[in-house]
PASEBA-1860 file (N, C-alpha, C; in nm, 3 decimals):
! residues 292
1> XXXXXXXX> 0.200/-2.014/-0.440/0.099/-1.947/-0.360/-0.041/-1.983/-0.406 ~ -0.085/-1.994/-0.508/-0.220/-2.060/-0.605/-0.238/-2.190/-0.535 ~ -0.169/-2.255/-0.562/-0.148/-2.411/-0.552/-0.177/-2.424/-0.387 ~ -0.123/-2.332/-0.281/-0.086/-2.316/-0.170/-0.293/-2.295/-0.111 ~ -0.292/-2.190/-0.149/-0.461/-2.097/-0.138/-0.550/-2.200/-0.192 ~ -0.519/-2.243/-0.295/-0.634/-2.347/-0.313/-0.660/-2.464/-0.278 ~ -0.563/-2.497/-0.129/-0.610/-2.579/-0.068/-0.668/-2.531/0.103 ~ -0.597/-2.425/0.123/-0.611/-2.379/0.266/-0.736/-2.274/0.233
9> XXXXXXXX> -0.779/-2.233/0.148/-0.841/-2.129/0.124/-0.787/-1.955/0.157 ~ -0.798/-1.855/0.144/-0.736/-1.727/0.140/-0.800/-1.680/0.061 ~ -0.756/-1.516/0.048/-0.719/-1.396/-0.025/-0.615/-1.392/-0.097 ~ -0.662/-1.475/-0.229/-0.580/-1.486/-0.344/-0.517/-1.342/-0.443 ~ -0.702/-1.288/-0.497/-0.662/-1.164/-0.591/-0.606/-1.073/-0.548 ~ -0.628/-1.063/-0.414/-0.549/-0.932/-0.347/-0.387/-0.919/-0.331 ~ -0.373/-1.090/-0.268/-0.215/-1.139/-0.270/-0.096/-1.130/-0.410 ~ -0.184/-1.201/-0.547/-0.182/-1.159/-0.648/-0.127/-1.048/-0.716
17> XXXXXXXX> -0.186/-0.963/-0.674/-0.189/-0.782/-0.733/-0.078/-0.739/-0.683 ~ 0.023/-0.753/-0.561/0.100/-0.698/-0.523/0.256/-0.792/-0.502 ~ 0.258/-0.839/-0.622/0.421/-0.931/-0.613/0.512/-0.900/-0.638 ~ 0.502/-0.785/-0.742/0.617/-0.705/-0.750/0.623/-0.604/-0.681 ~ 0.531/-0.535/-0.623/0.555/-0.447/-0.521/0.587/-0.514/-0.413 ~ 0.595/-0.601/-0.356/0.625/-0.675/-0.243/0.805/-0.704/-0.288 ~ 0.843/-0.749/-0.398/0.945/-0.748/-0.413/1.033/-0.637/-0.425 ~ 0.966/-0.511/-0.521/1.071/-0.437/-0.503/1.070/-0.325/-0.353
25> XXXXXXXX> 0.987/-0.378/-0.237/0.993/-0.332/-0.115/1.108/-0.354/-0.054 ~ 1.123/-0.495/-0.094/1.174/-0.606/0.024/1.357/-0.623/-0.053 ~ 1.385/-0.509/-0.186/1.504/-0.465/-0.252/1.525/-0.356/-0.204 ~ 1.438/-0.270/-0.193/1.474/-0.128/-0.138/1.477/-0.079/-0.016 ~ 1.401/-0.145/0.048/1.471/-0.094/0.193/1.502/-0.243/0.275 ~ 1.534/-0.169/0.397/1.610/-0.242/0.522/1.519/-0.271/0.603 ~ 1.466/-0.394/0.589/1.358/-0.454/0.660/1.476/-0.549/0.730 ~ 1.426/-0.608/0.875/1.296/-0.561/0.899/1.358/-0.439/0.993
33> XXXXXXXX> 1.431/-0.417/0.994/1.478/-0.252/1.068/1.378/-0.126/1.008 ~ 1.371/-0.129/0.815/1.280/-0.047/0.783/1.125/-0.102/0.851 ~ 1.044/-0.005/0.804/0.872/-0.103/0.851/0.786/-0.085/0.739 ~ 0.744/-0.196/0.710/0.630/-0.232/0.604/0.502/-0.260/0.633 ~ 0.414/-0.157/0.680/0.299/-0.190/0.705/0.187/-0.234/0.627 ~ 0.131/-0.354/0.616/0.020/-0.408/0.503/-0.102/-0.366/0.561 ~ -0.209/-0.279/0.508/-0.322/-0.276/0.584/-0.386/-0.357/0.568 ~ -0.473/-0.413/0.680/-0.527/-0.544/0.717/-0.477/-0.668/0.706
41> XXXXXXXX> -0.375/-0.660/0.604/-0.268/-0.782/0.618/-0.305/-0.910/0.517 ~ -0.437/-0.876/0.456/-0.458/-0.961/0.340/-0.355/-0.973/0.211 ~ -0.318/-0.894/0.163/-0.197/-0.878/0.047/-0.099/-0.906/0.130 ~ -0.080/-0.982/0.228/0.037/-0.986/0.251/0.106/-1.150/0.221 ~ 0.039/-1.219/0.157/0.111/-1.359/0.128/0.228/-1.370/0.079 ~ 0.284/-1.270/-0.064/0.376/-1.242/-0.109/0.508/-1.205/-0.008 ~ 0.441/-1.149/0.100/0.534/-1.081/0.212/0.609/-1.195/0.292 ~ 0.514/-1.274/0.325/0.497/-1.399/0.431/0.587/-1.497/0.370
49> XXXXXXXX> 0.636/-1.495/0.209/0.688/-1.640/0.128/0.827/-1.539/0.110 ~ 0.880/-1.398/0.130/1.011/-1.364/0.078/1.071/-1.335/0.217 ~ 0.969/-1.331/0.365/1.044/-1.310/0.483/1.057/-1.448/0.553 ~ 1.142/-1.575/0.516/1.128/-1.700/0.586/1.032/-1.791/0.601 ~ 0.888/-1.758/0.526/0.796/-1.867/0.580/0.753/-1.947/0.441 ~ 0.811/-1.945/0.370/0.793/-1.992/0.229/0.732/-2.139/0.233 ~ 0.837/-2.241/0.348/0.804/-2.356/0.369/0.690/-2.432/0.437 ~ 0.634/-2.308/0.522/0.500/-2.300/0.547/0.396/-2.218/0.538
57> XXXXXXXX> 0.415/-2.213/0.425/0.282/-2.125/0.361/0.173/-2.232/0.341 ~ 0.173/-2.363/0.314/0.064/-2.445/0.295/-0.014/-2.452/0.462 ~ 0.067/-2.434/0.546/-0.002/-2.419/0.658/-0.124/-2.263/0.690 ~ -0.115/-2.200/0.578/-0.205/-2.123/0.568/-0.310/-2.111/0.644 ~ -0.348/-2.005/0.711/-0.483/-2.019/0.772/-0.556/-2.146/0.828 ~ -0.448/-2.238/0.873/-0.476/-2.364/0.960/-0.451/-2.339/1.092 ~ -0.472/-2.421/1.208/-0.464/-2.437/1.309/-0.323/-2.447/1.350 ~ -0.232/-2.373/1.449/-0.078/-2.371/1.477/0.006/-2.347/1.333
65> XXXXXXXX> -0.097/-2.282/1.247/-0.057/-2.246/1.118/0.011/-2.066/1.103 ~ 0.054/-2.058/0.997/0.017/-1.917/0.966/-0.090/-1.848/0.934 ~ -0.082/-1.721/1.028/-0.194/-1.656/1.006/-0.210/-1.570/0.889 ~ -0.389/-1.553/0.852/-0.420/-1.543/0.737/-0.399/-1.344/0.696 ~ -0.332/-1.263/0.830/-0.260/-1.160/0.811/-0.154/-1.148/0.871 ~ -0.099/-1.013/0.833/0.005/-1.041/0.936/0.012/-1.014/1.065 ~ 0.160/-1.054/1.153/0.084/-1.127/1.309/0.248/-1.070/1.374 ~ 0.217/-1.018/1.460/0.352/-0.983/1.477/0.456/-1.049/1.564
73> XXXXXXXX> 0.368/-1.177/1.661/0.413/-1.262/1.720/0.461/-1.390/1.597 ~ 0.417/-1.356/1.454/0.482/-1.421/1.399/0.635/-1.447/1.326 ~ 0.614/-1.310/1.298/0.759/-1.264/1.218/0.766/-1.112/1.272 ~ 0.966/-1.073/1.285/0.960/-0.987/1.321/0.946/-0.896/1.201 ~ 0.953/-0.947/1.085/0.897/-0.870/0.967/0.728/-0.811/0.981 ~ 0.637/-0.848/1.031/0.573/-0.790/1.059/0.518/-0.710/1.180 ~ 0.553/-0.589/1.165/0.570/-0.473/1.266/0.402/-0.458/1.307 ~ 0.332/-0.497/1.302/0.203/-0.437/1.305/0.097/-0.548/1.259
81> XXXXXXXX> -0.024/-0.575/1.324/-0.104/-0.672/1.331/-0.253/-0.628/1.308 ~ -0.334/-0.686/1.236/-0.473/-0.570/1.213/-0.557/-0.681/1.113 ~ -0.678/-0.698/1.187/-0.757/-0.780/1.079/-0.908/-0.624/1.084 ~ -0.860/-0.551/1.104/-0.967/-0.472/1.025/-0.867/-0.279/0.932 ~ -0.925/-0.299/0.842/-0.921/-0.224/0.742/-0.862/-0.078/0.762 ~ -0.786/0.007/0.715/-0.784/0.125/0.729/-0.656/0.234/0.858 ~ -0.618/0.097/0.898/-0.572/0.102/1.078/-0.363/0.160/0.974 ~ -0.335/0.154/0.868/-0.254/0.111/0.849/-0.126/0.245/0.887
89> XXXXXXXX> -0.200/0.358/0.801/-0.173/0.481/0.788/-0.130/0.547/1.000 ~ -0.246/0.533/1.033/-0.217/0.550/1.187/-0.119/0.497/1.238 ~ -0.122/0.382/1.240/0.018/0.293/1.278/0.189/0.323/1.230 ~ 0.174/0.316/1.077/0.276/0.376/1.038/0.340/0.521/1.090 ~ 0.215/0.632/1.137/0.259/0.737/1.186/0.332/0.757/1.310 ~ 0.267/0.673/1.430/0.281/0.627/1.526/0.429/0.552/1.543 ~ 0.454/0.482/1.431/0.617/0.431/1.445/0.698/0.565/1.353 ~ 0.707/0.623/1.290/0.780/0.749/1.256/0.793/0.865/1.346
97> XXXXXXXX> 0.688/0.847/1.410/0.710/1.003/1.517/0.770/0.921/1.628 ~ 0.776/0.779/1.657/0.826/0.716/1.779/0.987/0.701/1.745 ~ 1.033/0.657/1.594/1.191/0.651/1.578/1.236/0.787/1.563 ~ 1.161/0.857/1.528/1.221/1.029/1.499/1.265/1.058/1.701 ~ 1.165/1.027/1.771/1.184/1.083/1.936/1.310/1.006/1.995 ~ 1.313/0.886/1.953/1.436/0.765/1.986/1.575/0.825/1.918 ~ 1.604/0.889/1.790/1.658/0.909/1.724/1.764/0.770/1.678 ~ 1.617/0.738/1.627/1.670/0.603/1.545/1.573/0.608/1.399
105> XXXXXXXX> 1.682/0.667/1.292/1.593/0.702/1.191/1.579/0.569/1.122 ~ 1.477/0.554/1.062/1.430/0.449/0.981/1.308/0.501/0.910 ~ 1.301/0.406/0.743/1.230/0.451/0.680/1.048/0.338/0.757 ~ 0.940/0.429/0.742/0.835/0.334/0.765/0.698/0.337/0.663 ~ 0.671/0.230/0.617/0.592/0.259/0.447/0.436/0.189/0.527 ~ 0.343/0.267/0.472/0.221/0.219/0.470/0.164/0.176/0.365 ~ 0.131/0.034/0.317/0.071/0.010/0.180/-0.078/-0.032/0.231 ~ -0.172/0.073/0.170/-0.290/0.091/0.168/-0.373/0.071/0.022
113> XXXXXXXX> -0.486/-0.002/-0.011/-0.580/-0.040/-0.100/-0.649/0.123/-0.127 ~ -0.686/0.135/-0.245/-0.799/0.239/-0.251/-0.912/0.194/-0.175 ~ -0.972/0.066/-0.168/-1.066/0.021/-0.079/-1.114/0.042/0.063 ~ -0.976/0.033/0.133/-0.946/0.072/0.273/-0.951/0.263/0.257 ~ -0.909/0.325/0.134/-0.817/0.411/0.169/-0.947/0.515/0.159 ~ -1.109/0.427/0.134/-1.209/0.532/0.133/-1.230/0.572/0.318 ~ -1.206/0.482/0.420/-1.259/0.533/0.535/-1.202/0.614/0.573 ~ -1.248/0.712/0.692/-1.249/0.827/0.735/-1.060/0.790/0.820
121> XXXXXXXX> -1.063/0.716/0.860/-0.946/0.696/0.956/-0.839/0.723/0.927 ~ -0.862/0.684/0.759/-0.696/0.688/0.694/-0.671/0.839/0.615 ~ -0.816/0.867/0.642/-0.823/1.032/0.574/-0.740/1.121/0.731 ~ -0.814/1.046/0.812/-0.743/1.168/0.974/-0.621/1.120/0.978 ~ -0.571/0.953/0.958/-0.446/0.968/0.978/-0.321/1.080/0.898 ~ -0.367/1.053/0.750/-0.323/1.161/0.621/-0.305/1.258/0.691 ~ -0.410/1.331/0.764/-0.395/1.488/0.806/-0.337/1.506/0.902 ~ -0.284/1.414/1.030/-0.230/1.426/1.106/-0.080/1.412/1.059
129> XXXXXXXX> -0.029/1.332/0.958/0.108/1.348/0.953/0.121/1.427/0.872 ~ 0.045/1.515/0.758/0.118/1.650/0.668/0.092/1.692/0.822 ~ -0.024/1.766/0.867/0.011/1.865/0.953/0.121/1.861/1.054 ~ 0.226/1.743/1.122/0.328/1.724/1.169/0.445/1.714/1.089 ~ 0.410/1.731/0.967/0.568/1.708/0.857/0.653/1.555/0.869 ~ 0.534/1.425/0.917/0.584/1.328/0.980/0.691/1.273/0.821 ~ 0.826/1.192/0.858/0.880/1.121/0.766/0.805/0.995/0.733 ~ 0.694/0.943/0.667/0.631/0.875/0.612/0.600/0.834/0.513
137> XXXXXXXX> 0.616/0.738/0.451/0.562/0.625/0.321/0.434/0.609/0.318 ~ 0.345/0.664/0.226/0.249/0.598/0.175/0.218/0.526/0.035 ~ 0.202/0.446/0.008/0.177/0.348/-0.124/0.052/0.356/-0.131 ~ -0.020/0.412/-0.201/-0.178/0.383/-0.249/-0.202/0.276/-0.387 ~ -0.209/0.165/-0.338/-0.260/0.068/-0.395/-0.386/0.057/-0.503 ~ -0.386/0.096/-0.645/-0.536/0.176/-0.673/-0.542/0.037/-0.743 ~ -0.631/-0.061/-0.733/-0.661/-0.224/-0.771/-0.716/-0.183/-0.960 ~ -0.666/-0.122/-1.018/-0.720/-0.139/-1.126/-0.904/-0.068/-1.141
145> XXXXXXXX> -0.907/0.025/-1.026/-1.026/0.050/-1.047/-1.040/0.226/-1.131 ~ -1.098/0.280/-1.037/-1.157/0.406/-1.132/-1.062/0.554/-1.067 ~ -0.994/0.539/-1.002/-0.894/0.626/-0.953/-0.824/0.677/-1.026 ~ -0.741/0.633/-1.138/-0.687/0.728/-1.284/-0.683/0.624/-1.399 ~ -0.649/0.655/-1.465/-0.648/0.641/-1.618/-0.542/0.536/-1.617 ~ -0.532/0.431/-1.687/-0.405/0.388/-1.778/-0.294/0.462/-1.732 ~ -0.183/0.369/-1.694/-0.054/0.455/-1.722/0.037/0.377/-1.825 ~ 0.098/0.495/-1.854/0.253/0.418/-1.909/0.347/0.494/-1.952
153> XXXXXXXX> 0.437/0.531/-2.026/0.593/0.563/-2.004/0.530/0.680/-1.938 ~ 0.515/0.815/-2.045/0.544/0.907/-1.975/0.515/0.916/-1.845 ~ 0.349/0.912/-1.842/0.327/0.921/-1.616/0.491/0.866/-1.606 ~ 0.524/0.748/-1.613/0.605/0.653/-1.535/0.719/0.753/-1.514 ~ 0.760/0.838/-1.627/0.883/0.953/-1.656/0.829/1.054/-1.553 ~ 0.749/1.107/-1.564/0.699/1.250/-1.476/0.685/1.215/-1.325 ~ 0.649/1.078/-1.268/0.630/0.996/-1.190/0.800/1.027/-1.084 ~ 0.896/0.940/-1.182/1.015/0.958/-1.156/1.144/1.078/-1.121
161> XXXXXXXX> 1.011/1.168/-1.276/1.084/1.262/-1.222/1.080/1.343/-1.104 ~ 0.944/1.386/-1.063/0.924/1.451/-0.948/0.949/1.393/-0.823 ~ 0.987/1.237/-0.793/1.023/1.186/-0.705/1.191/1.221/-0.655 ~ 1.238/1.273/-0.766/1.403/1.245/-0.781/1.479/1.358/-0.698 ~ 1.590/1.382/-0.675/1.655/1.453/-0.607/1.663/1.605/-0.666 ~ 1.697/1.570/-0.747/1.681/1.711/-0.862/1.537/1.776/-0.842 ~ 1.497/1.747/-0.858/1.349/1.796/-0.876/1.337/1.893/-0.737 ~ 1.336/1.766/-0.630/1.291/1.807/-0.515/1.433/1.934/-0.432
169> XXXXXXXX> 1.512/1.872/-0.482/1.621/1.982/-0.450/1.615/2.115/-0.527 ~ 1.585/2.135/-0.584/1.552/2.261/-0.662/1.425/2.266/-0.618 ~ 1.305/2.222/-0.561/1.190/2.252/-0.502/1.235/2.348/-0.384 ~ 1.309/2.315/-0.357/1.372/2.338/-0.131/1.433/2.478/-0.183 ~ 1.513/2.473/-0.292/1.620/2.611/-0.341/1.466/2.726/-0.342 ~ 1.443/2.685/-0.418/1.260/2.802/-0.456/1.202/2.817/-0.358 ~ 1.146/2.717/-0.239/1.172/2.806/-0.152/1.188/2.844/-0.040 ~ 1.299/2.824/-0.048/1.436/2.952/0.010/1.395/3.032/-0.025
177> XXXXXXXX> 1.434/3.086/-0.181/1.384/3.164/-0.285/1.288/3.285/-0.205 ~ 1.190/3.233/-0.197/1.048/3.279/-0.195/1.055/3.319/-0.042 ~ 1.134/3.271/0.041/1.082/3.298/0.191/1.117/3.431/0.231 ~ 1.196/3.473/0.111/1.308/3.627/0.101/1.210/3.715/0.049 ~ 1.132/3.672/-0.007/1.032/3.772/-0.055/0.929/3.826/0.026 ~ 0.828/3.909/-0.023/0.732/3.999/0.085/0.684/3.847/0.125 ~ 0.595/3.862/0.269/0.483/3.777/0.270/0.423/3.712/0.191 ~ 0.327/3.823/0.152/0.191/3.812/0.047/0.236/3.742/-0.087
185> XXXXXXXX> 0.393/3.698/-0.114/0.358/3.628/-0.217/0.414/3.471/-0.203 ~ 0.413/3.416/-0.086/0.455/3.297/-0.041/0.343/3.252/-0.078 ~ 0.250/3.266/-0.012/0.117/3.149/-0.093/0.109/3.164/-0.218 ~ 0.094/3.253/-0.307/0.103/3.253/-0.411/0.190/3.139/-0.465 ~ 0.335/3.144/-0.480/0.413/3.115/-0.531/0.393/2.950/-0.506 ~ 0.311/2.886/-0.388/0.341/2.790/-0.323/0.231/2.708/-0.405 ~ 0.133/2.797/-0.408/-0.007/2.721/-0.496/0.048/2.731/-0.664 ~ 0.099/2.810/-0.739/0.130/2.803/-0.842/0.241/2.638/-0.882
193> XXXXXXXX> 0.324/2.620/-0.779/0.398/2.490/-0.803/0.336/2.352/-0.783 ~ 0.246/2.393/-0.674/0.173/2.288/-0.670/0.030/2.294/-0.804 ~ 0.009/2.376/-0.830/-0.111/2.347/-0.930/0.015/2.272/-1.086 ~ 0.078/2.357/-1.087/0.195/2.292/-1.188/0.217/2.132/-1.202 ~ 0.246/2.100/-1.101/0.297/1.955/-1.085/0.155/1.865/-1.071 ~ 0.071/1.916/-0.978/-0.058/1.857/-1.009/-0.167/1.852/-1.168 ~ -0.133/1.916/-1.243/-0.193/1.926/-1.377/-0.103/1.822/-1.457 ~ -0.044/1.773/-1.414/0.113/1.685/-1.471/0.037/1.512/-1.443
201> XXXXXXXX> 0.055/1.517/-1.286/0.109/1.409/-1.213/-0.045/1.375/-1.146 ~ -0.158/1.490/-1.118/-0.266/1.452/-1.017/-0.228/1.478/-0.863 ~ -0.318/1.407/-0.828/-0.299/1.454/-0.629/-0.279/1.581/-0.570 ~ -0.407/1.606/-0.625/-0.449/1.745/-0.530/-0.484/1.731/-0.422 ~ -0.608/1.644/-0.391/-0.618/1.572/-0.284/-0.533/1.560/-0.171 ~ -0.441/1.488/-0.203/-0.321/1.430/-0.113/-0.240/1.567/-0.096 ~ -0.202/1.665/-0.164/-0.144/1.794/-0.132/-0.203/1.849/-0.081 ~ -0.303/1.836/-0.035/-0.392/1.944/0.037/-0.370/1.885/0.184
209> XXXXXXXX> -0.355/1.772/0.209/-0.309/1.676/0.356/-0.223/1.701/0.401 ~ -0.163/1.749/0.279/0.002/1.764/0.341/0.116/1.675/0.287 ~ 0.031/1.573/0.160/0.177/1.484/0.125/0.220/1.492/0.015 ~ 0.372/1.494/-0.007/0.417/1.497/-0.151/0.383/1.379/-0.227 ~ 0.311/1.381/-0.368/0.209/1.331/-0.439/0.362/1.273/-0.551 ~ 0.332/1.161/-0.568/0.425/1.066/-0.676/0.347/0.972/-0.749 ~ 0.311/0.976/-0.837/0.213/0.869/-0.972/0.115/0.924/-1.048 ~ 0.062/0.842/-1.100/0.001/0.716/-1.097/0.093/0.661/-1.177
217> XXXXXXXX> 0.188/0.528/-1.100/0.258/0.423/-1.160/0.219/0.322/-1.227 ~ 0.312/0.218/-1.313/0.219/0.068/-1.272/0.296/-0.010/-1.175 ~ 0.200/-0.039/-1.126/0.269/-0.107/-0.981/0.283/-0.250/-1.083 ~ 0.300/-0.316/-1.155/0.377/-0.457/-1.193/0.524/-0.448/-1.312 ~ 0.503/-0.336/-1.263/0.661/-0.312/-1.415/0.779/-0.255/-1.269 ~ 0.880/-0.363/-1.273/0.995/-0.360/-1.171/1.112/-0.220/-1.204 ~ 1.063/-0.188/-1.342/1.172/-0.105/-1.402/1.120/0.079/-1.369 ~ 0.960/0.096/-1.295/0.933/0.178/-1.292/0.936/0.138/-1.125
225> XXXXXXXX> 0.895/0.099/-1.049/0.933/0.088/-0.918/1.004/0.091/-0.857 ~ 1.124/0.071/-0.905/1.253/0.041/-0.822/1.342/0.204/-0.840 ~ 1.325/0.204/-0.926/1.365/0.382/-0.904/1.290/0.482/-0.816 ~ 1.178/0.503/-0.878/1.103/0.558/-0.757/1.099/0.501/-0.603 ~ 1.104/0.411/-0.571/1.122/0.402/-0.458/1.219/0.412/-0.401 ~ 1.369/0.380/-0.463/1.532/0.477/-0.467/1.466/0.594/-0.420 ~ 1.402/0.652/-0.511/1.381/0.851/-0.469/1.341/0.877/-0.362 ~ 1.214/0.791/-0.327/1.165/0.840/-0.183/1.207/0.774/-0.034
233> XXXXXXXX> 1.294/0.663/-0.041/1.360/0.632/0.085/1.467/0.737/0.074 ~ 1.542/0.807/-0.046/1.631/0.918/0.005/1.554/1.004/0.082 ~ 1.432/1.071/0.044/1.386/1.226/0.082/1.431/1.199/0.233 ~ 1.458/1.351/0.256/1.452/1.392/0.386/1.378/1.428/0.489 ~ 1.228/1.475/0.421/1.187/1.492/0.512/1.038/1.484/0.427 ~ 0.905/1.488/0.552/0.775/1.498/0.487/0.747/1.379/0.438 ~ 0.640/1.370/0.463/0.502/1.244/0.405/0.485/1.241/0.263 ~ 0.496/1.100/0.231/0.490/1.137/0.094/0.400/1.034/-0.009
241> XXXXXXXX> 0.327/1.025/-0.078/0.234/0.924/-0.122/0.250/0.921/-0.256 ~ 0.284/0.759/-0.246/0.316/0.643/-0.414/0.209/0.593/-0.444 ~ 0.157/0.642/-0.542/0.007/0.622/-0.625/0.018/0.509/-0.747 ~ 0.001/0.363/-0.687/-0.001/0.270/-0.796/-0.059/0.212/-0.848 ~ -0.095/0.174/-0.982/-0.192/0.089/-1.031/-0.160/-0.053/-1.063 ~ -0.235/-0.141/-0.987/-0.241/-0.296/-0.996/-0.337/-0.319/-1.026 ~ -0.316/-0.467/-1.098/-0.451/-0.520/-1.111/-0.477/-0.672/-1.010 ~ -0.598/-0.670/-0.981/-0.616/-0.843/-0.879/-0.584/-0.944/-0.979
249> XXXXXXXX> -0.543/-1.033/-0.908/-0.527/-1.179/-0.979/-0.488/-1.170/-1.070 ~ -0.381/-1.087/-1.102/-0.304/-1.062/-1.183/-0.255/-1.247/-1.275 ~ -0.147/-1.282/-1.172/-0.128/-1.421/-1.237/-0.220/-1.518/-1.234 ~ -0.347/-1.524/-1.191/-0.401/-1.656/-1.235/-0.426/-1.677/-1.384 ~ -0.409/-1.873/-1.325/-0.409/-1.908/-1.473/-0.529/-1.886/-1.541 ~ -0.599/-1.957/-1.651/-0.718/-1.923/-1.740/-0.792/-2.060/-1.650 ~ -0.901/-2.031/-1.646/-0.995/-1.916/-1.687/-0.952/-1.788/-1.610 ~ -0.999/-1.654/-1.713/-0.971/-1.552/-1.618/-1.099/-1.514/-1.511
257> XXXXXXXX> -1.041/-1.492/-1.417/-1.082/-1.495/-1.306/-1.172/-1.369/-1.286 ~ -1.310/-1.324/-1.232/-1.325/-1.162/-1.198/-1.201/-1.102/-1.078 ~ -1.230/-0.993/-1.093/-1.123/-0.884/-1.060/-1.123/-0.839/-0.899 ~ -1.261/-0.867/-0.878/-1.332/-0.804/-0.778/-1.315/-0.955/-0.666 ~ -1.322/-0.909/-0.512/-1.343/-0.979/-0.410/-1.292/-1.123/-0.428 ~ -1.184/-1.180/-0.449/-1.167/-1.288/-0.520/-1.110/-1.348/-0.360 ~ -1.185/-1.423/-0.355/-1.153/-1.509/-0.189/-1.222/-1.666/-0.243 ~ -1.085/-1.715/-0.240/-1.042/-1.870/-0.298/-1.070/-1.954/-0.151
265> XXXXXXXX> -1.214/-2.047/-0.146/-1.246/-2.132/-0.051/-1.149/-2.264/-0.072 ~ -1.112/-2.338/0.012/-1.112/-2.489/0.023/-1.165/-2.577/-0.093 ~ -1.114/-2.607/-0.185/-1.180/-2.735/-0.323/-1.292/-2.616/-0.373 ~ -1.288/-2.520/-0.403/-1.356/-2.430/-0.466/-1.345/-2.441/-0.565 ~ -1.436/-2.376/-0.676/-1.419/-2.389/-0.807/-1.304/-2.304/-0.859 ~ -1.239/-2.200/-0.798/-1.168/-2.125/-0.758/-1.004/-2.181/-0.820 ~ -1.028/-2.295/-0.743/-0.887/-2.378/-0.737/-0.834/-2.423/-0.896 ~ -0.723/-2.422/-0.908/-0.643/-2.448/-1.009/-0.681/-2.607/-1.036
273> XXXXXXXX> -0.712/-2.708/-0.951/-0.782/-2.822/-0.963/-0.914/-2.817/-0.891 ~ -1.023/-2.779/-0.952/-1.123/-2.789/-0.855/-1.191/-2.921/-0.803 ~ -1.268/-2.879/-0.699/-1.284/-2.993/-0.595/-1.445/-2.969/-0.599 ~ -1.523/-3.088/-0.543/-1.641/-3.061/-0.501/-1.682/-2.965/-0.405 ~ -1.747/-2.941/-0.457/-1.773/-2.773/-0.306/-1.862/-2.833/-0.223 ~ -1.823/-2.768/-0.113/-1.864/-2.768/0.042/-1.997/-2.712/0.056 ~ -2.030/-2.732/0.105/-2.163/-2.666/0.159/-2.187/-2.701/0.304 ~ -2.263/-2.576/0.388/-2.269/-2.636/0.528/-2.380/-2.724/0.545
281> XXXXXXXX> -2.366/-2.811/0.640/-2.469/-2.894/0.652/-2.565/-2.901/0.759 ~ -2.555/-2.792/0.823/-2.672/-2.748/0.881/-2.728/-2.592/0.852 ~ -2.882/-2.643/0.814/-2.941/-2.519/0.738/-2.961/-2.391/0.858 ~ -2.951/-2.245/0.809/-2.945/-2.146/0.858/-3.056/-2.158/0.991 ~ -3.069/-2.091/1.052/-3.151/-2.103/1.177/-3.198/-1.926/1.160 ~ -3.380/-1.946/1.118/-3.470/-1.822/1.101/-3.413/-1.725/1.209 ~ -3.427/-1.623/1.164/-3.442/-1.494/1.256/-3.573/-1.488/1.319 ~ -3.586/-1.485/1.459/-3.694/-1.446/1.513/-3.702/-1.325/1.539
289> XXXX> -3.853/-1.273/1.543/-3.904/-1.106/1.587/-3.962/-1.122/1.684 ~ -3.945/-1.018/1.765/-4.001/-1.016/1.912/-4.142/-0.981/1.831 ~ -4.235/-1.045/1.934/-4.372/-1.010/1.917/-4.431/-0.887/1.970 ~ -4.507/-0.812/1.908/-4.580/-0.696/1.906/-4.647/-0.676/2.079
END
């Protein structure tokens, strides 16, 4: 894929950051029957080389090439088509409340960037599926930035655990539990479990939307992913959001690369062999102002 990008040019660091999550997607569920939605479709190269197009991936972002997201006239692996940001969460909802009406259950995952996941769209989509109890996947993609702390075993343990059957099955027993009781102490009881598990795990935020909150993982360790994501294609029911930490450009070689916006041009310096860089050869053309 390096070798591939640094001649066609792409969205390397982003592609990068998500290879093992792309893999242990594409282990755990039933694609393309399940649905894997990439928002905006940039991280999706990894996707594009394990669903059949491996052999033309150098056709990258060329002409009668593959496109530089995903395309749904391309593969039926990709359910959903979007070169702008944020669209991912909506979409995904939109196919869960559509197989729930068909009664054709299938699992459908939205993998969203913290980047994307600041606009307003993906905040209304969030609220529209807690407030419908939609069956939904969310993956929050947190790039190594300022969203939580370091993880490692334990999160990864507490992570797992609250994802797991146990957990959540004894969540459903409580309440039962509780629904037997007066009124007045259902909220109670309801905010006390959730402040519990949130002082643990985080995602208050996301509980307040309406979705059951799982991480902060590391999204590049296969041994913490693949279980948790076991847990949540079981659940039965309700929206539920996988909080992971990646980092960009994870595998490039040395030099190390910055972290940030990493979009690998054509013979860029970029490239694993660099090339003379391009420049356009006709100079910008002034902005004119209307006159006074």
């Amino acid at each position: 894929m390096i070798d591939a990008v640094s001649v066609t040019g792409g969205h390397l660091g982003s592609a990068l950051g998500v290879i093992e999550l792309t893999v242990a997607l594409h282990a755990v569920f039933d694609t393309p029957h399940d649905r894997i939605i990439w928002d905006v479709g940039h991280q999706a190269y990894p996707h594009k080389i394990l669903t059949g197009r491996r052999e033309r991936i150098r056709t990258l972002r060329q002409k009668n090439g593959l496109s530089g997201f995903t395309r749904r006239a391309e593969s039926e692996y990709d359910p959903f088509g979007a070169g702008h940001s944020s669209t991912s969460i909506s979409a995904g909802l939109g196919m869960a409340v559509a197989s729930e009406l068909q009664g054709n259950p299938r699992n459908v995952v939205a993998v969203i960037g913290d980047g994307a996941m600041s606009a307003g769209m993906a905040y209304e989509a969030m609220n529209n599926a807690g407030a419908m109890d939609a069956r939904l996947i969310v993956i929050l993609n947190d790039n190594d930035m300022s969203i939580a702390p370091p993880t490692g075993a334990l999160s990864a343990y507490l992570a797992r655990l609250v994802s797991g059957p146990v957990y959540r099955g004894t969540r459903e027993a409580a309440k039962n539990l509780v629904s037997k009781l007066p009124p007045f102490l259902h909220e109670p009881a309801r905010r006390t479990e959730e402040f519990a598990r949130s002082f643990f795990t985080g995602g208050t935020l996301f509980e307040e939307l309406g979705f059951y909150y799982v991480g902060p993982i590391d999204g590049h360790n296969l041994d913490h992913l693949l279980p948790i994501l076991d847990n949540v294609r079981e659940a039965a029911e309700g929206p539920i959001l996988i909080h992971i930490v990646t980092k960009r450009a994870r595998a490039m070689p040395p030099p190390k690369m910055p972290t940030t916006n990493i979009m690998v041009y054509p013979n860029s310096t970029s490239s694993p062999a660099p090339g003379p860089r391009r420049f356009p050869t006709r100079p910008p053309t002034p902005m004119s102002l209307p006159k006074a």
